[in-house]
DOPANU-348380 format. One line per 3 residues: their letters; for each residue y, x, z of N, C-alpha, C. Coordinates in steps of 0.1 Angstrom, whole numbers. Each point is the difference from the previous one (the first is absolute). Layout:
residues N
A	Y,X,Z,Y,X,Z,Y,X,Z | ... $
This chain:
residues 450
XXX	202,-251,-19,-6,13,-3,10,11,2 | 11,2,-7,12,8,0,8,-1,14 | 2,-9,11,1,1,11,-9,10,8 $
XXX	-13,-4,-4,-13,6,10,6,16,-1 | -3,3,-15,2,16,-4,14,2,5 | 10,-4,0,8,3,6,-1,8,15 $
XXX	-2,-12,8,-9,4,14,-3,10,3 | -13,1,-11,-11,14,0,11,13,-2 | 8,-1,-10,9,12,-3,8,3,10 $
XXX	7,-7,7,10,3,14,-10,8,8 | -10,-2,1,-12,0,15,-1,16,-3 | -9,3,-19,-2,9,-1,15,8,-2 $
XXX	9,-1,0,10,11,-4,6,9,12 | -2,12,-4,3,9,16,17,-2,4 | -3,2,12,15,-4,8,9,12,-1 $
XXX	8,0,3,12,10,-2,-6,8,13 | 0,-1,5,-6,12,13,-10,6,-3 | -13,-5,-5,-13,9,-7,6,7,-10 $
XXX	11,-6,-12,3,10,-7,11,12,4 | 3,4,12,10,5,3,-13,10,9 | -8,-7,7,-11,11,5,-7,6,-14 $
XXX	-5,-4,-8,-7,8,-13,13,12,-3 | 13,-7,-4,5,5,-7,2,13,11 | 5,1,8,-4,11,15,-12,10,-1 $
XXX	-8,-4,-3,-13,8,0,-3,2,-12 | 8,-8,-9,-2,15,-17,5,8,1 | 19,-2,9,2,13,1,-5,10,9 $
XXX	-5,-3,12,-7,11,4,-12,8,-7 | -8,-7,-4,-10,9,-9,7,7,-10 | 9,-2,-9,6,2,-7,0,14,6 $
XXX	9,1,8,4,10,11,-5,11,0 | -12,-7,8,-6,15,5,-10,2,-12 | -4,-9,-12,-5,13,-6,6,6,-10 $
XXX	10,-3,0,18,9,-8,0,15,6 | -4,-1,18,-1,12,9,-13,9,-9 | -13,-3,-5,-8,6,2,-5,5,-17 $
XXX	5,-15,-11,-3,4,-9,7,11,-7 | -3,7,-11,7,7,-9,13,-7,-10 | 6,4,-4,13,-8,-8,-5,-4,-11 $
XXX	-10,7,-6,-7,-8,-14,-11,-8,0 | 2,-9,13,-10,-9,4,5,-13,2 | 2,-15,-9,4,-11,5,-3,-3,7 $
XXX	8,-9,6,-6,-11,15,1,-18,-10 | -9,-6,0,1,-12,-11,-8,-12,14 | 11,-10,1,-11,-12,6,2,-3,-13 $
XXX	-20,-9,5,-4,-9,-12,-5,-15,10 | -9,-5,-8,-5,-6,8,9,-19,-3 | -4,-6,7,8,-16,3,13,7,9 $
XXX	1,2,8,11,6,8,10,6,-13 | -2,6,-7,9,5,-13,3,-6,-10 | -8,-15,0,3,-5,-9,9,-17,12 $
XXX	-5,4,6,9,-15,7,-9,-15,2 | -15,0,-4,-11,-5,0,-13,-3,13 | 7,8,10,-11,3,12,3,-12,9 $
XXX	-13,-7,6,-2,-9,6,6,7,23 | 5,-9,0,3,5,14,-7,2,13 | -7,-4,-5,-10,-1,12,-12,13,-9 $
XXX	-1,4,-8,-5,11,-11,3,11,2 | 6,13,2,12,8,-1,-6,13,-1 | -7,4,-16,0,11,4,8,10,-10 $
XXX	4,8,4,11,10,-9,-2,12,-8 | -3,1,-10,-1,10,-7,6,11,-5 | -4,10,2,9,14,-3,-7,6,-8 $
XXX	5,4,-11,-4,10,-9,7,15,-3 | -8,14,1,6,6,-2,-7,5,-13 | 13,4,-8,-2,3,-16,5,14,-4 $
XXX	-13,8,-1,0,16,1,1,-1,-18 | 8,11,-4,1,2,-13,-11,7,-5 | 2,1,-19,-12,4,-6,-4,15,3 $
XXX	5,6,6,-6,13,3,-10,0,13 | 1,-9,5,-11,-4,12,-11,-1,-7 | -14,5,1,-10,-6,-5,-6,-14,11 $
XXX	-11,-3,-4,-2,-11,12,-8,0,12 | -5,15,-2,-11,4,15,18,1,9 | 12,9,-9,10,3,13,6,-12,0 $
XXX	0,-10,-5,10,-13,1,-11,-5,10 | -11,-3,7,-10,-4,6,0,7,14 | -4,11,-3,4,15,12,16,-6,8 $
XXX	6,5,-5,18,3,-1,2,-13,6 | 1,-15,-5,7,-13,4,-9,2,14 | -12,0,4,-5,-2,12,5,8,12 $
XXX	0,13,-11,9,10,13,12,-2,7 | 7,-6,-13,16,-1,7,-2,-16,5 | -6,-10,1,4,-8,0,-6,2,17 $
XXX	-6,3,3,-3,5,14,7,7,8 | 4,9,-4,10,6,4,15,-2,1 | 3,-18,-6,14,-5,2,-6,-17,10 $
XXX	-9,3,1,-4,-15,12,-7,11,10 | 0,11,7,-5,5,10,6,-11,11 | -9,3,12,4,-12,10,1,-14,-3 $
XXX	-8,-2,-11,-2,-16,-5,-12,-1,0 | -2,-16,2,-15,0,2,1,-4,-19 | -14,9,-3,-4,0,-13,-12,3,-3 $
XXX	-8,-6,-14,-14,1,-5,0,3,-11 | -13,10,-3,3,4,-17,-12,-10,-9 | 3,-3,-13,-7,-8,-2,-1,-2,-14 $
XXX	-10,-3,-6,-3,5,-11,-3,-10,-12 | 7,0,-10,3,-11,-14,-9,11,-11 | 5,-1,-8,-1,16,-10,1,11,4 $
XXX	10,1,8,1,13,10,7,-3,11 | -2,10,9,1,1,11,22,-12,2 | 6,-6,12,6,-2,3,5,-2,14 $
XXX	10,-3,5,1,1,12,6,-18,5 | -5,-2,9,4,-13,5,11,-1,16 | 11,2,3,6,-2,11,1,-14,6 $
XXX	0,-3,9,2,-5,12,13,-4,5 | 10,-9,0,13,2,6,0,-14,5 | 5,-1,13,7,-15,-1,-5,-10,-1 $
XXX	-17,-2,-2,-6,-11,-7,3,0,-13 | 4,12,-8,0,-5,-18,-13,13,0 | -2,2,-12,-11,9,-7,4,2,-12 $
XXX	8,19,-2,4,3,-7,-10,7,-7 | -3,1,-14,-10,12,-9,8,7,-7 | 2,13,-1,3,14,-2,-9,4,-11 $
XXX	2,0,-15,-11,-1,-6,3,10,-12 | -8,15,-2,8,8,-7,-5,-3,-14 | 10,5,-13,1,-6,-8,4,9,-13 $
XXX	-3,-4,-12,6,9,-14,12,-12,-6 | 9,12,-3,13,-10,-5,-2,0,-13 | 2,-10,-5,-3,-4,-12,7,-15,-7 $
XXX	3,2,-13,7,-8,-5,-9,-5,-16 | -13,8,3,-9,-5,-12,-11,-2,3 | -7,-11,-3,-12,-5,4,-9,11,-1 $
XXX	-1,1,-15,-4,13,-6,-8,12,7 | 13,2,10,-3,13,4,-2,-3,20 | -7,-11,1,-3,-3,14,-11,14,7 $
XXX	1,7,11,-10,4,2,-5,-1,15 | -2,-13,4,-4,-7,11,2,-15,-7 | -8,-9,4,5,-16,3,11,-2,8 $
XXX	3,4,8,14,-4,8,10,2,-4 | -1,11,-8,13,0,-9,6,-12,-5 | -7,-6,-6,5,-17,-3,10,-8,5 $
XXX	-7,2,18,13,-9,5,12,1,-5 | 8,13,0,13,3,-3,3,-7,-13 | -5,2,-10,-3,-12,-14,3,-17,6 $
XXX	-10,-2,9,-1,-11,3,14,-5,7 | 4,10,6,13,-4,12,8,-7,-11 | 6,12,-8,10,-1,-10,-5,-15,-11 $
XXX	-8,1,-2,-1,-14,-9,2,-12,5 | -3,-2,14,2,-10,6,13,-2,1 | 7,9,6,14,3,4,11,-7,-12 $
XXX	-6,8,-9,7,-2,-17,0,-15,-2 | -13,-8,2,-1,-6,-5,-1,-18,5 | 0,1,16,-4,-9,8,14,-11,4 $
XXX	2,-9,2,13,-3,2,3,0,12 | 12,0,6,-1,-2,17,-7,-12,7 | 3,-15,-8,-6,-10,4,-14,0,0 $
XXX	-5,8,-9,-15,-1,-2,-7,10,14 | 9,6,7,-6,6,11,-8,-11,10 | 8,-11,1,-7,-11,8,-13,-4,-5 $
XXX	2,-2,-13,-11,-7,-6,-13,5,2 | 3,19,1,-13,9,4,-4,-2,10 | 8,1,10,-2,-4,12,-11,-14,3 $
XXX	9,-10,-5,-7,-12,0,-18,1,-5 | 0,9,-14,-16,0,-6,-7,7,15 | 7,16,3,-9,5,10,-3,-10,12 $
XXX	3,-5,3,1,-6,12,-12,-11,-3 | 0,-6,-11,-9,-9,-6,-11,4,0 | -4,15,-5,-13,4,-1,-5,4,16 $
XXX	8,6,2,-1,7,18,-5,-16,6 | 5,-9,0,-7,-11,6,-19,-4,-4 | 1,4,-15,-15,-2,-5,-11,13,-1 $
XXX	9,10,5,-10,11,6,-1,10,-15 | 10,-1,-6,-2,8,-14,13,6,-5 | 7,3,12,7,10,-4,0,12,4 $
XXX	3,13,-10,-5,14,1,-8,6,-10 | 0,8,-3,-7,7,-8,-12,8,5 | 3,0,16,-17,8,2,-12,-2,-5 $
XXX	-6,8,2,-19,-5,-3,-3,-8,10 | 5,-2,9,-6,-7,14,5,-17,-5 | 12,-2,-10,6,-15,5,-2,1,-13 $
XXX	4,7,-19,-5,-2,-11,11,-11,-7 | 10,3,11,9,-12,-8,11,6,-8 | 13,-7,4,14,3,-12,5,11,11 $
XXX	4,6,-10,7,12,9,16,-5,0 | 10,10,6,16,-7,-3,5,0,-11 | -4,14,-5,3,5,-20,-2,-17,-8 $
XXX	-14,-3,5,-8,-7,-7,9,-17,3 | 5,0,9,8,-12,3,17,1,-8 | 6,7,4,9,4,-10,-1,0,-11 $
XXX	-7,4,-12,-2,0,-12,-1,-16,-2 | -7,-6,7,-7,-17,-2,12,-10,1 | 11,9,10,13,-13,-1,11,8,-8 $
XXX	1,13,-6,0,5,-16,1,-10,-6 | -15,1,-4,-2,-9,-12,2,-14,-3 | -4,-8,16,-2,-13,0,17,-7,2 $
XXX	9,11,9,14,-7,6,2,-6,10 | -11,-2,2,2,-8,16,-19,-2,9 | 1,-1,13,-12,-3,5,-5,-14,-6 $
XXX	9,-9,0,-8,-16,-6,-3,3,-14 | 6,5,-6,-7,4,-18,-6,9,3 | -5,8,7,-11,4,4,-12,-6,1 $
XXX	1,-7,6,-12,-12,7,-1,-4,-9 | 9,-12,-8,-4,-5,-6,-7,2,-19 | 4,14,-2,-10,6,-8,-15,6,4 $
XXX	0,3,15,-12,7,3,-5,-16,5 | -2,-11,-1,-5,-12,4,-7,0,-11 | 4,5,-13,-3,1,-15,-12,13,-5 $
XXX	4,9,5,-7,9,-1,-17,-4,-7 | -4,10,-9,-11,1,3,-10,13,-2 | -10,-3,-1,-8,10,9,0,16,-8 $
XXX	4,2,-7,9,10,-11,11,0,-5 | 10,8,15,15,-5,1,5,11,-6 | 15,4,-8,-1,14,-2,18,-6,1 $
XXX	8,7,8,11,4,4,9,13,-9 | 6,0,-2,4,11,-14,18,1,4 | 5,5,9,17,-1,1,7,11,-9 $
XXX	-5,7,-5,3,6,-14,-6,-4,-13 | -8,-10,-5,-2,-4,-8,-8,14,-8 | -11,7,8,-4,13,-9,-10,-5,-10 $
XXX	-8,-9,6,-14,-9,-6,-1,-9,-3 | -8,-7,-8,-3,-18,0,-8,0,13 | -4,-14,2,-12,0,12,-13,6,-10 $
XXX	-2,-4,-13,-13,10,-3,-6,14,3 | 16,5,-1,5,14,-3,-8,7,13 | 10,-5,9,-4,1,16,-6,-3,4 $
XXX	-12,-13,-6,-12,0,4,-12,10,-1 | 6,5,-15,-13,16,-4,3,6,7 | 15,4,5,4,15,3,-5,1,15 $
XXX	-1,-14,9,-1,-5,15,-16,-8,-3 | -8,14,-4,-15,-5,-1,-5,-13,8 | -1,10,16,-4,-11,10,7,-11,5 $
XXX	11,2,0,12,-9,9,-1,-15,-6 | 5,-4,9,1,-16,-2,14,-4,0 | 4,8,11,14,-7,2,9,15,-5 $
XXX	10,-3,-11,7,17,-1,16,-7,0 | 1,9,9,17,4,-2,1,14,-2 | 7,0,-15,4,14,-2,9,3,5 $
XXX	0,18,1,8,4,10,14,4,-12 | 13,-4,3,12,3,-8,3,13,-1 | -3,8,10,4,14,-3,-16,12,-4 $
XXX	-8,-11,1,-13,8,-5,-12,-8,-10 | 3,-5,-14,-2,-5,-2,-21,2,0 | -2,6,6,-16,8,-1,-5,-9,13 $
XXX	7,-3,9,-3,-8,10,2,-11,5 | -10,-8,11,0,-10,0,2,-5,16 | 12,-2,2,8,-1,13,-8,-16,6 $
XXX	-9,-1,0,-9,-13,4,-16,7,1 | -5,9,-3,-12,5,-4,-7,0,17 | 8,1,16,-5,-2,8,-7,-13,2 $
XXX	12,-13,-4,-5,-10,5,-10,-5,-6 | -8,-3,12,-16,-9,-4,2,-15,-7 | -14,-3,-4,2,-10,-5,1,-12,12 $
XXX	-6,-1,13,1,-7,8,16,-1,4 | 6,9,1,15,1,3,9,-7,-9 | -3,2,-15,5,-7,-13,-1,-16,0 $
XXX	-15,-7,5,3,-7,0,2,-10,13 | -4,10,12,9,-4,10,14,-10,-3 | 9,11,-4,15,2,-6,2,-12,-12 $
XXX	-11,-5,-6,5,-8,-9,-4,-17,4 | -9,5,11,0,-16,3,8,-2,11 | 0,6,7,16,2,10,13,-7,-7 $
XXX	0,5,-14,15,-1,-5,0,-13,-5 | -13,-8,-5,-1,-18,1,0,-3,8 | -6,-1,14,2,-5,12,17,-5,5 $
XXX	2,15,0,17,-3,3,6,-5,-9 | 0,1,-11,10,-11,-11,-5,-11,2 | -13,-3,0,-4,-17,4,10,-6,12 $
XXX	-3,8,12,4,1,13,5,7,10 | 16,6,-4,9,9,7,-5,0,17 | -1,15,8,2,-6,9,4,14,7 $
XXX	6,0,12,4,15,7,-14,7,0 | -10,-6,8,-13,4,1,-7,12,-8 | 4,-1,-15,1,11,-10,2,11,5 $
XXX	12,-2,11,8,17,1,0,2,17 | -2,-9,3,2,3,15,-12,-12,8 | -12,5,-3,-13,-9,8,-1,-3,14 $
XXX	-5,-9,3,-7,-4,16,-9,5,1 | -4,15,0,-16,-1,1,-4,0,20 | -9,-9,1,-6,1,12,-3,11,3 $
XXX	-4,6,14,-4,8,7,-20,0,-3 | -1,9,-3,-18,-3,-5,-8,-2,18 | -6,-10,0,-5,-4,13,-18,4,-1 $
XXX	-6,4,9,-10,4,1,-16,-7,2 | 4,-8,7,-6,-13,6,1,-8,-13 | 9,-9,-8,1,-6,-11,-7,10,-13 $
XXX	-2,11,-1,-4,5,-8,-14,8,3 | 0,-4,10,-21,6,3,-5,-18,0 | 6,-11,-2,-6,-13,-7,-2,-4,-15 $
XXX	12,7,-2,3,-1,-18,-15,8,-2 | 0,15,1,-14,8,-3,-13,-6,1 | 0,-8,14,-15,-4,3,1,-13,-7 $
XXX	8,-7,-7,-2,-12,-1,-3,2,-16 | 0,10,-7,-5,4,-13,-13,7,-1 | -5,2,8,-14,1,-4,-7,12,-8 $
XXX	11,8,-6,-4,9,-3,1,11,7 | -12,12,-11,2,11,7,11,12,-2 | 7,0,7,10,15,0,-3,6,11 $
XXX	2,16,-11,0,12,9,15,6,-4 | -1,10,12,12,9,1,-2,10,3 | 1,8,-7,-1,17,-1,13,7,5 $
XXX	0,7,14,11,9,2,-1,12,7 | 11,8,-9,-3,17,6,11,3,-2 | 1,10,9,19,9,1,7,3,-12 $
XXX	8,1,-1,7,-1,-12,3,17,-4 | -10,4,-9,-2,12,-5,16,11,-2 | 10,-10,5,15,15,-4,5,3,-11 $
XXX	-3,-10,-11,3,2,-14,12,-4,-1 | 8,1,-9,11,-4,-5,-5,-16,-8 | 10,-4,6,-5,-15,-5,-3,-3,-14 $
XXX	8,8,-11,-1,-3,-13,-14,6,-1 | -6,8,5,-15,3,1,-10,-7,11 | 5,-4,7,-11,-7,11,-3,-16,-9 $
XXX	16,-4,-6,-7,-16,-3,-10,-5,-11 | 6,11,-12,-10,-1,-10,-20,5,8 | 4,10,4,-16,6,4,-8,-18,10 $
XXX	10,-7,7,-7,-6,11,-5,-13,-13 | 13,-1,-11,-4,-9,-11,-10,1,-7 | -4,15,-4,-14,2,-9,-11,0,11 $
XXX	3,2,20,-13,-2,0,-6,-13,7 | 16,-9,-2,-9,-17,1,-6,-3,-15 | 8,6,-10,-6,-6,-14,-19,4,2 $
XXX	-2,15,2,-10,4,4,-9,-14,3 | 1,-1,14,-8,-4,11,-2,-19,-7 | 9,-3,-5,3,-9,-7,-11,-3,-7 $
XXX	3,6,-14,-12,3,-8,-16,8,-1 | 0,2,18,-15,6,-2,-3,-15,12 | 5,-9,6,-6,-7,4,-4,-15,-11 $
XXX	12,4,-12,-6,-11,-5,-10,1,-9 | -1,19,-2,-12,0,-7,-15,-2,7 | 2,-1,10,-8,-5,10,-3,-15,-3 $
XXX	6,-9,-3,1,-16,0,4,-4,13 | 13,9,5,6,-9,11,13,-4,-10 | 5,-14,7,6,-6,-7,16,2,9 $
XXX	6,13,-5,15,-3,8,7,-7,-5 | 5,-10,10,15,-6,-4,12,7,0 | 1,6,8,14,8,-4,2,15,11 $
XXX	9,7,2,0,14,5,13,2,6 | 6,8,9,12,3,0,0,15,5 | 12,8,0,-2,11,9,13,4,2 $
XXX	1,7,13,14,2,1,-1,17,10 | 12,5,4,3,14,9,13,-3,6 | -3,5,12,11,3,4,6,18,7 $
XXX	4,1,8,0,13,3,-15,11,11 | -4,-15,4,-14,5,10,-14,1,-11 | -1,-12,-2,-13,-4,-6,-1,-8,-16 $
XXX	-12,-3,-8,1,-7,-10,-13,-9,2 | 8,-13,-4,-8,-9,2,-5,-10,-17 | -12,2,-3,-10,-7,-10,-7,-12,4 $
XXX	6,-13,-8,-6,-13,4,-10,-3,-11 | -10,-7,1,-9,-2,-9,-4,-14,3 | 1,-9,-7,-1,-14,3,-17,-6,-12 $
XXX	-10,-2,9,-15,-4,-11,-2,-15,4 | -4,-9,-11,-7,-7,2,-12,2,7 | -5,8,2,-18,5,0,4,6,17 $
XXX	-10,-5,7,-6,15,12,-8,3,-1 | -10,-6,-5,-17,5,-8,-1,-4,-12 | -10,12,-10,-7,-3,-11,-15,-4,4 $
XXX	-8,-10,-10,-15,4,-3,-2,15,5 | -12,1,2,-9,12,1,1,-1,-15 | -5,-2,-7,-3,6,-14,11,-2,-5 $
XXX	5,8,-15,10,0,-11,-8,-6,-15 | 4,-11,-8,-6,0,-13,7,10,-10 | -12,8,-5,16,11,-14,-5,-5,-13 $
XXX	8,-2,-9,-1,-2,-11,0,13,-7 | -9,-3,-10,-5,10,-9,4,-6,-16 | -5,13,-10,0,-2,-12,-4,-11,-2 $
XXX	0,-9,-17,-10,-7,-3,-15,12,-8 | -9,-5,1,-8,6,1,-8,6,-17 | 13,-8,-10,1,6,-12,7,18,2 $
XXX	6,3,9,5,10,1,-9,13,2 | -13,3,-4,-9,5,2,4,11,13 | 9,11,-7,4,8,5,8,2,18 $
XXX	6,-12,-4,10,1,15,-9,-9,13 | -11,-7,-8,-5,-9,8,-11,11,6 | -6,6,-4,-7,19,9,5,5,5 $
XXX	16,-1,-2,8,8,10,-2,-8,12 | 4,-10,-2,1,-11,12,-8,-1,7 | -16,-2,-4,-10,4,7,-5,15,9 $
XXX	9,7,-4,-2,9,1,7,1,17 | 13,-2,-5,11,-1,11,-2,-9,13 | -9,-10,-6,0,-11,10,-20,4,6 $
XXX	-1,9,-3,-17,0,2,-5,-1,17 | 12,-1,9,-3,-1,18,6,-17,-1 | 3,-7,-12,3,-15,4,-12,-7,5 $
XXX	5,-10,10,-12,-10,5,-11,-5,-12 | 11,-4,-12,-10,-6,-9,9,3,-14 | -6,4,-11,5,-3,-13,-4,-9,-5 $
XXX	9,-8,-9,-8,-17,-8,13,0,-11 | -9,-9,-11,10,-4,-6,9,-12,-3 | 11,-5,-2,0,-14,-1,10,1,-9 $
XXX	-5,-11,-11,2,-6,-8,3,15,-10 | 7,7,-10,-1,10,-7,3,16,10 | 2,-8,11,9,15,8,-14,5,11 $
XXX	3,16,1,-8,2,15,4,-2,10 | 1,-3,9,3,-1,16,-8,10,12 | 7,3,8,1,9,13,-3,-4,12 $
XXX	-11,-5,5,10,1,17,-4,7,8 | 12,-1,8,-2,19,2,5,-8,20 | -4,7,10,7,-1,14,12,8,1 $
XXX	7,-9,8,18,3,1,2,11,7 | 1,12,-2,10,7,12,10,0,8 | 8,-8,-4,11,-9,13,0,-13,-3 $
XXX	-4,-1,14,-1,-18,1,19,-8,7 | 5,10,4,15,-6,5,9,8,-6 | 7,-4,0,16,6,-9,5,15,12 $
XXX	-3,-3,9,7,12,12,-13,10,-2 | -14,0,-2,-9,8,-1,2,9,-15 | 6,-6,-6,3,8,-14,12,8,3 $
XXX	7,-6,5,19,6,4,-4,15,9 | -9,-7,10,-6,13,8,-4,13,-8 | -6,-4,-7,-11,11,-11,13,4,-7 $
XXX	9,-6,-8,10,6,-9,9,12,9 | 2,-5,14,14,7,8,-10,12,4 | -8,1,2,-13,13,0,-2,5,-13 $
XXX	1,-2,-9,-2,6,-15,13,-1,-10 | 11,2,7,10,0,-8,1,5,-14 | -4,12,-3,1,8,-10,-11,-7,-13 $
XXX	-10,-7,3,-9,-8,-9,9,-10,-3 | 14,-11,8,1,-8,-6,11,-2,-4 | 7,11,-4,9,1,-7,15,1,12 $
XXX	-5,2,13,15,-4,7,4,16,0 | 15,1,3,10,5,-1,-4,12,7 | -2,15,-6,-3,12,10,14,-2,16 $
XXX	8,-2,-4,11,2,8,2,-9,12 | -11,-16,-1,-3,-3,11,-13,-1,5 | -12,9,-7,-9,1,6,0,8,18 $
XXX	8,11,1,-3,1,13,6,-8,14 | 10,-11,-4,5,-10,8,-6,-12,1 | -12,-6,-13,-14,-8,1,-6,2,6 $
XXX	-6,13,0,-13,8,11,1,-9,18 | 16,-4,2,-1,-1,11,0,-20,0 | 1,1,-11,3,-19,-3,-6,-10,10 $
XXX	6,-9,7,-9,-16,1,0,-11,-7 | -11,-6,2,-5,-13,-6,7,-15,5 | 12,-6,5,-1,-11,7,-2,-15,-6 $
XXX	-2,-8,12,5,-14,-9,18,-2,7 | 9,-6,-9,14,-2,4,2,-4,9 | -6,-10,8,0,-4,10,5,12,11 $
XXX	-5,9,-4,-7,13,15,19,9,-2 | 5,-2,-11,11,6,-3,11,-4,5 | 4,-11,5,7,-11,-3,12,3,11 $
XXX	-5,9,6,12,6,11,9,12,-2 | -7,9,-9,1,3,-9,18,-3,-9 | 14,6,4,11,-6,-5,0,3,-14 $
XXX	-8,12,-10,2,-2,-15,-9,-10,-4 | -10,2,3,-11,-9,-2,0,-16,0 | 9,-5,10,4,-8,0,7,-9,-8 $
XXX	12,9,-5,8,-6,-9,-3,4,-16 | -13,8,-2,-10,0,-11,-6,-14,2 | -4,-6,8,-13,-14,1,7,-10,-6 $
XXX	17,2,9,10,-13,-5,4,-1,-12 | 1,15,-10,3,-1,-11,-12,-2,-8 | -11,3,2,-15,-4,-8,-3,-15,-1 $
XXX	-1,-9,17,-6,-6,4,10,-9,-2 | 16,0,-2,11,-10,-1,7,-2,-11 | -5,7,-9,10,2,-15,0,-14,-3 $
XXX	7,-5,-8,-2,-10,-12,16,-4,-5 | -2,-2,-13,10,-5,-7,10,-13,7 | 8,-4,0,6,-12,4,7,-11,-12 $
């Protein structure tokens, strides 16, 4: 085992030449926005790059600039975007949007963010979220050892292999904050693992010791999994990750202690084949559809949740239908978004049975007749009334149809109703050439544990 990680740690540790290019291109930004800022404006990297934690093949660099308390936060928002434009002219650059506006450069194959900021040395008095990082830098920094840099390394790399690292809304996993704090507390990636092998389903992480797990359980209403945050004790530095990602991550961490293997950190995955995977589809029998339309221009932290509530949607109005989904997937990329819907069912009955009150219910049982008064037949059986009533959708795609035409009745997302309007209906098969689509089928159609 301790050979293996060894391995892994050489592989992931940056070479003296990447760090001599980074270290190169701090100082140029540095630079030029030294040219453009005011003198009472810090220049702060944060980020894994600042702490010595960034994966190599990873690399992105963060810059913070930290305008003093006389800035209010419309001019710390205004102001960082202006100058920070104005010290990358002639760079290719995008502006992009967190809490507020930031700037993203372009150099060399790295991707630097330019991210304006309130300086601050009390939680207290935060007046943006981003403020934090700088909190964050410094506690790490304070507190991390140099050895334990690998060990971060080693966790990211671990999750990146099982598709749960990050903090976006799109992936819902560990962020880097969130990885560093965990070999904090734990010491190492293998006492990592092997307390998260342990875990269970009401985990509470505490590296300042502010709460019991009760404590933190009231205070972290919903959460399941809490890591308090050390420099904010109000927050819950885990509150992105899902529960699929949680326990992704914990049966992951038995697997490998059972059975070490590179595989963990550096996979074989096949090339997704087309031909092998339009047999896999036809050889299951069921019905899927796939729903795809241009990809509406949203900022991802807005496009994934919206495409999330409107598979949950579509989800739950076909099962209130009595189709029986087995499961759903959905994904975006920069063209289009693609919604998988996987049914047992391609036809219902013509008729629906509905259950009613029992028929002591004087009152609601009038309603019901009332409601049901165009049913084929009303009867009763055994204390209850009964309905039947003829189906309005007889296939799962005839209902999907009616919903992507009536967006606003079913709850889907105002923001992608005008990029639905233009939606189609396929079976996967019809996609399969299709290069995102493709490696959606491999990941739907090929998953499984090992």
């Amino acid at each position: 085992m301790q050979k293996l990680i060894e391995k892994v740690k050489k592989k992931l540790r940056p070479s003296k030449k990447l760090e001599e290019k980074i270290s190169n291109l701090i100082h140029l930004v540095k630079n030029n926005l030294q040219k453009t800022l005011p003198k009472d404006v810090e220049i702060l990297l944060c980020g894994s790059v600042a702490k010595g934690t960034y994966l190599n093949t990873n690399i992105d660099i963060d810059f913070f600039l930290l305008f003093g308390p006389n800035y209010s936060t419309e001019q710390i928002k205004k102001l960082g975007l202006l100058y920070s434009k104005k010290a990358f002219q002639g760079f290719r650059t995008e502006v992009r949007y967190a809490q507020h506006p930031y700037l993203k450069v372009f150099y060399d194959n790295f991707k630097i963010d330019i991210v304006p900021s309130s300086k601050t040395a009390n939680i207290a008095k935060l007046k943006t979220a981003v403020d934090r990082s700088q909190l964050h830098t410094q506690f790490i920094n304070s507190h991390l050892k140099e050895e334990q840099k690998d060990e971060v390394r080693l966790l990211k790399k671990f999750l990146d292999n099982l598709g749960i690292y990050g903090a976006s809304l799109r992936v819902e996993g560990f962020s880097g904050y969130l990885c560093e704090l965990l070999i904090l507390y734990y010491g190492s990636f293998l006492k990592l693992l092997e307390a998260a092998a342990k875990w269970e389903k009401y985990t509470v992480i505490d590296v300042k010791g502010y709460y019991s797990k009760e404590e933190a359980l009231n205070f972290f209403k919903t959460a399941n999994f809490i890591v308090v945050d050390p420099v904010d004790k109000k927050r819950n530095v885990a509150a992105v990750v899902s529960r699929t990602s949680f326990s992704r991550f914990v049966l992951a961490a038995r697997k490998f202690l059972a059975k070490p293997s590179l595989l963990y950190f550096f996979p074989k995955k096949p090339q997704p084949n087309s031909v092998t995977l339009k047999k896999i589809i036809q050889k299951r029998k069921s019905n899927i559809l796939v729903i795809s339309f241009k990809n509406p221009d949203l900022v991802e932290d807005i496009l994934w949740p919206q495409l999330r509530k409107m598979t949950n949607s579509l989800v739950f109005n076909l099962e209130k239908e009595e189709f029986r989904i087995i499961d759903y997937y959905f994904y975006a990329d920069e063209t289009n978004c693609f919604i998988l819907l996987e049914s047992l069912d391609f036809s219902l009955p013509l008729i629906k049975h509905i259950q009613g009150p029992e028929i002591f219910d004087e009152k609601n049982v009038q309603e019901f007749i009332k409601k049901h008064k165009k049913a084929l037949n009303i009867h009763v059986e055994h204390h209850q009334i009964i309905a039947i009533e003829k189906r309005k959708f007889f296939r799962p795609e005839e209902l999907v149809s009616f919903i992507l035409k009536n967006p606003a009745k079913f709850g889907i997302p105002k923001e992608l109703h005008k990029a639905i309007a233009k939606a189609s209906i396929f079976k996967p098969e019809e996609l399969l050439k299709n290069k995102t689509f493709l490696a959606i089928a491999a990941d739907y159609f090929l998953r499984k544990i090992n």
